[in-house]
N, C-alpha and C positions, 0 to 999 in steps of 0.2 A: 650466591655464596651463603652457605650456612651458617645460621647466626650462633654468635660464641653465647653458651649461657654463665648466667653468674654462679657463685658457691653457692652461693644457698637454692637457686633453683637446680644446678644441678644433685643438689642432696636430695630434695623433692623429689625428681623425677627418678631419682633410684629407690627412693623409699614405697615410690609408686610402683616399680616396676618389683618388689617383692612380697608385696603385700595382696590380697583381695580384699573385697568388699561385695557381698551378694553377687559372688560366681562373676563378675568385674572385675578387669584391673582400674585403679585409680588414675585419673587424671594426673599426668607426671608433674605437669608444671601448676604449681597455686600458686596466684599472684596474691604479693603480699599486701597488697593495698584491698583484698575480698573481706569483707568482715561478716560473721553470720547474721543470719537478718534475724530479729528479736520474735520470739513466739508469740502470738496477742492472745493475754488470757480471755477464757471463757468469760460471759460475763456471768457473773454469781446468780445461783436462781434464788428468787423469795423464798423464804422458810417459813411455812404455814402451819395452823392448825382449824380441823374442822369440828365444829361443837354443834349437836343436835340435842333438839330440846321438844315437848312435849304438852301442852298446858293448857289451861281452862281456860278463854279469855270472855270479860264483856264487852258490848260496841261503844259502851260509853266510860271516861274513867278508867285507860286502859291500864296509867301507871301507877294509879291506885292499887290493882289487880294485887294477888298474891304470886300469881303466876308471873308478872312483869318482872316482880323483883325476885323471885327464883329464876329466870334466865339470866338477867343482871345477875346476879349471887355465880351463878355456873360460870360463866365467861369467866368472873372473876378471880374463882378461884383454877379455873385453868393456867389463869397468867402467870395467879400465885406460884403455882405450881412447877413454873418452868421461868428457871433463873433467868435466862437471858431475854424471855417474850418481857420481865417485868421490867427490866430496864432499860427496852427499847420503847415500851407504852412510857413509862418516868419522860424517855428524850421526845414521846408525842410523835414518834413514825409507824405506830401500828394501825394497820390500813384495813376495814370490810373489803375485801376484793370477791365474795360470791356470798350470794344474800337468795335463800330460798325461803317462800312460807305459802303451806296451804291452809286453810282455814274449812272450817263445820260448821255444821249447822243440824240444831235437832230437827229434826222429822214431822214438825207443828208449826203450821201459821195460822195466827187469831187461834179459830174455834176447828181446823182443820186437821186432819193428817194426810201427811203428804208421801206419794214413793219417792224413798233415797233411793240415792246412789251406791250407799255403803253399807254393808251388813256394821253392828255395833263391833266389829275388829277394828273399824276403820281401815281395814284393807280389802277384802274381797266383796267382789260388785256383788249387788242386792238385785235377785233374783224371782221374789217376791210377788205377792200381790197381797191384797186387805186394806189398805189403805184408802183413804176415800180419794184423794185429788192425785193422778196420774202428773207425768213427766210434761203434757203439753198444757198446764194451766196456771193462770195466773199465780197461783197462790206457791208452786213448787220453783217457778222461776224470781220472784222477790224472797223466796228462800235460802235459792242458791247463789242470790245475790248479796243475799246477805252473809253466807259463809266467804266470799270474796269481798268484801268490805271490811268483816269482822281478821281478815288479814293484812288487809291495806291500812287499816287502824295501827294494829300492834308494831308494822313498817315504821309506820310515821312517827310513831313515838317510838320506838326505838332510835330514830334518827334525830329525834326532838331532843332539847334542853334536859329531858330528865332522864334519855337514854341513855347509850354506850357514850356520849361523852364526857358521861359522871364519873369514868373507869378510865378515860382518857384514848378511849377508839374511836378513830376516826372513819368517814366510808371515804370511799374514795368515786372520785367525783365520776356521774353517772352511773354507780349500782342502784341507788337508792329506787333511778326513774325506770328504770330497768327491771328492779324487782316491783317493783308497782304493776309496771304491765304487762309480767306476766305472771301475777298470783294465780292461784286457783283455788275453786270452792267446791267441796261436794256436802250434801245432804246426805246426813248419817243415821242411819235408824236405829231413836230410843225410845220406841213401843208406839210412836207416833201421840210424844209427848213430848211438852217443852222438858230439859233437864230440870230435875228434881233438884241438886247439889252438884258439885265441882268434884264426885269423888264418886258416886254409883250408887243406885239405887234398884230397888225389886219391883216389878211392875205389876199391875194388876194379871197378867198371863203367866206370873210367876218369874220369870227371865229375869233376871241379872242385868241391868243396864248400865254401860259407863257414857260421861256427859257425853254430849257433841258438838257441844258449840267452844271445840277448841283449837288453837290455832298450829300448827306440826312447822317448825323453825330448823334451818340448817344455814350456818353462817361459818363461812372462813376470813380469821383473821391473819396477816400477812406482816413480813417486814423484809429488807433486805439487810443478807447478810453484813458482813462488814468486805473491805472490798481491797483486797492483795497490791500493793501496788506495781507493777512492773516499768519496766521500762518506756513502756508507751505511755506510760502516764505524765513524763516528765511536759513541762509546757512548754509550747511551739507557738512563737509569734510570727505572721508574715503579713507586711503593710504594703501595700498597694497604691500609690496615690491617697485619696482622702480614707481610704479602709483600712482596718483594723482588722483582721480574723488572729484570735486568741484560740488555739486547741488544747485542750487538756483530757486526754481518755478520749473517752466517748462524748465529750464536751467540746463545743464551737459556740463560742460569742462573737458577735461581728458588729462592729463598731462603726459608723459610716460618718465623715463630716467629723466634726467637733460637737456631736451629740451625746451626752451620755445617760445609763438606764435611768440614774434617778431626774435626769429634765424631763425624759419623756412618761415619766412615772407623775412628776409634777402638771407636765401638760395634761393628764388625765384627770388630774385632783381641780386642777382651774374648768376643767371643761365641762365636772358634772357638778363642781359648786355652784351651791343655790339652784341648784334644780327642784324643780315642784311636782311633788307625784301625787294626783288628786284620786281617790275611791268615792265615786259620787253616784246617788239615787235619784233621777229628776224624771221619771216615768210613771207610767198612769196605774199600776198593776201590782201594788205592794203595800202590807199593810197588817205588819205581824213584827213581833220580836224575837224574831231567830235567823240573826241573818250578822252574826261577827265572824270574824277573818280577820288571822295575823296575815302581815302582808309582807313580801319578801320581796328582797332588790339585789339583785345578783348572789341569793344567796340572805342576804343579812336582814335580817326582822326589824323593822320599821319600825320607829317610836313618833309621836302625835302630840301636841297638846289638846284634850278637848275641851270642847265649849266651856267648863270649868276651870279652866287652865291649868288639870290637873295632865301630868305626862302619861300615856299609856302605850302599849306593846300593840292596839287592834285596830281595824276598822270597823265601826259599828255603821250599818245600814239600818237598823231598828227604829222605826218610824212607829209604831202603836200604840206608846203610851210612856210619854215623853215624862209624866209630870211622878211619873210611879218607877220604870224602870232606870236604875240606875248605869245600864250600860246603853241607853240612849243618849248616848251624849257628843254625837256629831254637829256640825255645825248645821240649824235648821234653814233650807232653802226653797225658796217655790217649786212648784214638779207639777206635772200633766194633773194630777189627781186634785180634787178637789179640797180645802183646806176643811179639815178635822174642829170641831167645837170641843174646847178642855170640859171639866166635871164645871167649873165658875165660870164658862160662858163667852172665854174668850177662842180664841181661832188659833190655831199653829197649823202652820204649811207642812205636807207629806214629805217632801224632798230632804237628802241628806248629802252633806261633804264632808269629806276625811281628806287634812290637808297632810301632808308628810314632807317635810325640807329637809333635802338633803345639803349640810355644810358645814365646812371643813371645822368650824368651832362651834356648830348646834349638836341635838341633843345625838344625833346619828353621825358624830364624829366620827365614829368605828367604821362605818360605811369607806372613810378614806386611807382604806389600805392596799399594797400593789398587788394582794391574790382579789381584792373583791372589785376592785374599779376596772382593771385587766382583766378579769373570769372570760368576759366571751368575747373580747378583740375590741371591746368598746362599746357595743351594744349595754344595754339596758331590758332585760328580763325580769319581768314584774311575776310573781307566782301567789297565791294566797293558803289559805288552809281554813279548813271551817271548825270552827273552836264550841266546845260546850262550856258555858260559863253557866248553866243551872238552870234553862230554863226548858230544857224537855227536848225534843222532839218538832219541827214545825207541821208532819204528818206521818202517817204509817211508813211511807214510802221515802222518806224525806225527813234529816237531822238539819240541814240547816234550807233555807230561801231557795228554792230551786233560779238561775242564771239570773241572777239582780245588778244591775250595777254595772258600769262605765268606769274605763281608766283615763286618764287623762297626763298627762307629763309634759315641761316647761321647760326647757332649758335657756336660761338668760344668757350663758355664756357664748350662746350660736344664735343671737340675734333675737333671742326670744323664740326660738322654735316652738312650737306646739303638735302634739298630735294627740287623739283623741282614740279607743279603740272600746265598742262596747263588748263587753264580756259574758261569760259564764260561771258563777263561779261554784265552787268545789260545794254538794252537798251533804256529805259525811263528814260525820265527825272525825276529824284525824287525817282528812283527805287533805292531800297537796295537789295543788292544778296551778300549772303557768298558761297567765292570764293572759300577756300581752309579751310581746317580742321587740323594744324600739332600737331602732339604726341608732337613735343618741350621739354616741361621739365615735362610732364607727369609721366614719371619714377620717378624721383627727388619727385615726391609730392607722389607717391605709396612706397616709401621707408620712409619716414616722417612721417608718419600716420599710417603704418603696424607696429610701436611699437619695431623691433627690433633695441635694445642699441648700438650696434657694428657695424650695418649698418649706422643709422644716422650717429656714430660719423666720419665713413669712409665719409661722405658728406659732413659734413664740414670740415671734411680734405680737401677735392676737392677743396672744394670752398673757402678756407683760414678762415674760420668763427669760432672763439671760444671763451672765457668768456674773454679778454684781459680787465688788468684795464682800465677801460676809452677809452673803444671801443664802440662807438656812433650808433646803428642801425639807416637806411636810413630809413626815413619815405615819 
């Protein structure tokens, strides 16, 4: 039996049967219960600028440089220059998203000349000969090493305290390690002399020279637009037994158990309190004053008391002359090497320790926040940097100790865990190297997040963490 339709479907299927649609007739009958499905907007792409820059740099003292604050100067006045980059840097979301730098090097090591790589354009390869030391010798390879260091420099301190975060830019996590390996260096030829000045000079064959030992910079800075809302944005909760998934957009929180972010936020803060991160010298083979390093923990720059119970930002491993240099001021400990006689006769042992506590009300408070305790899942990445505090050079080939030095890390709150890892550390000026890699509270964050109820709650058991009234989480 044919089924009766209703008024309004039969309106439908007449208005269908008169109309077209792309050489179609229309489906006669819509049911009125079809609603059209929402369109998901696009998501916004970042809105960027590229700034390239040009400059003379030295290996030492880079932000001293006039060139350092002429690229700082440029950036800045880009931002100026574009109303809404300045007051997305004001709210601190403009982001390094592509970080390029090659760096020069004049044409002269020591007493040498050496063949470059680059005619003085600094573009087209050098095709040359006269120079005394060719492409396969010592002297042209710690050259071009040194045009790649003398860019790994200008990185570092760009990315340093007296960088682009002076301007309020930030990078974004992993360009920084990324432009580090893969800078590049070439050797530039200015007459097979060291540069005269930062601006050109006439050589003895008469030519025109401009510097070489400079660094070539191309950096984009990034933000996202602001962001349309549509429909799919509105919030979607669906609970499941002990789960939570909260959608919003492109957003999903998932909530499992009666845990919430800031317990497990806390569990992090209880897990790496009072941890002890030791930089210590106890080997037979060192015995010079050029060997400081800021030291870094997920990120954040360690502070110390030394032996004078003065607060400092470093690790000093400077073992030579305890009674005269001022930044020898680690805790002095026994070591492999033999004890040293002072100028009066008495004895001080080679060895050094640099103790660093991490806790929630010492001097590296700041360490207890949820992007720097969370960075790598719970892990603990130790990194350094070798700093010139004024005292030179510790050889031609070498700014700071070539690999001195042992990490060592404590965690009380897992039993007193210990691990121990000897290192290398970073010998340029301006160089960052991550030192050590520790598990730390790794575990702690794979038991948090794998969802089972009985396991979390056994962690905050551990850790004394539970719903008390007017129990205040540490932010």
């Amino acid at each position: 039996m044919k089924k009766k339709l209703t008024l309004v479907e039969e309106l439908h299927r007449m208005k269908g049967l008169m109309s077209y649609e792309n050489g179609q007739y229309r489906n006669p009958i819509i049911m009125e219960q079809e609603k059209p499905q929402p369109v998901k907007a696009e998501k916004p792409q970042p809105v960027c600028k590229t700034i390239n820059f040009s400059g003379s740099f030295p290996i030492g003292n880079i932000d001293k440089s006039n060139s350092f604050k002429g690229f700082i100067d440029k950036v800045n006045s880009t931002i100026k220059n574009d109303e809404t980059l300045a007051a997305k840097v004001k709210e601190g979301v403009v982001y390094v998203t592509e970080f390029k730098l090659i760096g020069g090097a004049s044409n002269f090591w020591k007493k040498y000349s050496v063949t470059p790589d680059l005619n003085n354009d600094r573009k087209t390869p050098y095709n040359g000969d006269g120079y005394t030391k060719d492409k396969n010798s010592p002297e042209y390879k710690k050259n071009k090493e040194l045009a790649k260091n003398r860019a790994k420099g200008v990185a570092t301190q760009l990315a340093g305290k007296e960088g682009l975060s002076t301007i309020n830019v930030k990078f974004e996590e992993g360009v920084l390690q990324d432009t580090l390996n893969k800078v590049e260096g070439f050797v530039i030829d200015t007459g097979g002399t060291n540069d005269k000045n930062t601006t050109g000079w006439q050589g003895k064959d008469k030519v025109n020279y401009k510097p070489g030992q400079i660094v070539n910079i191309s950096i984009t800075i990034c933000y996202e637009p602001a962001k349309e809302e549509t429909q799919e944005d509105e919030e979607e909760v669906v609970t499941t037994g002990d789960t939570t998934v909260v959608t919003t957009g492109d957003t999903t929180v998932v909530t499992t158990g009666d845990t919430t972010t800031d317990e497990q936020t806390e569990v992090l803060y209880e897990c790496f309190n009072n941890s002890v991160i030791e930089v210590v010298y106890d080997n037979g083979n060192h015995n010079c004053d050029h060997a400081i390093y800021e030291i870094f923990a997920n990120g954040y720059l360690l502070k110390r008391e030394n032996r004078k119970g003065k607060m400092v930002n470093y690790a000093s491993l400077n073992n030579k002359s305890p009674w005269k240099d001022k930044f020898d001021d680690a805790e002095i400990i026994k070591s492999n090497q033999k004890a040293k006689k002072t100028r009066k006769g008495n004895k001080y042992e080679m060895g050094r320790r640099n103790t660093f506590i991490l806790a929630i009300d010492g001097i590296n408070k700041e360490f207890f926040n949820a992007d720097t305790v969370g960075k790598h899942e719970g892990k603990m990445i130790i990194s350094a940097k070798c700093v010139d505090k004024g005292a030179g050079k510790w050889n031609a080939g070498s700014d700071c100790h070539k690999g001195v030095g042992k990490i060592k890390i404590e965690l009380p709150s897992l039993n007193n865990i210990k691990e121990e890892v000897v290192v290398k550390t970073p010998n340029t000026f301006g160089e960052v190297k991550t030192l050590a890699d520790f598990p730390a509270c790794e575990n702690v964050v794979k038991v948090m997040t794998q969802g089972d109820k009985k396991r979390i709650q056994q962690v905050f058991k551990w850790f004394g963490i539970g719903k008390k009234k007017g129990k205040k989480n540490r932010r």
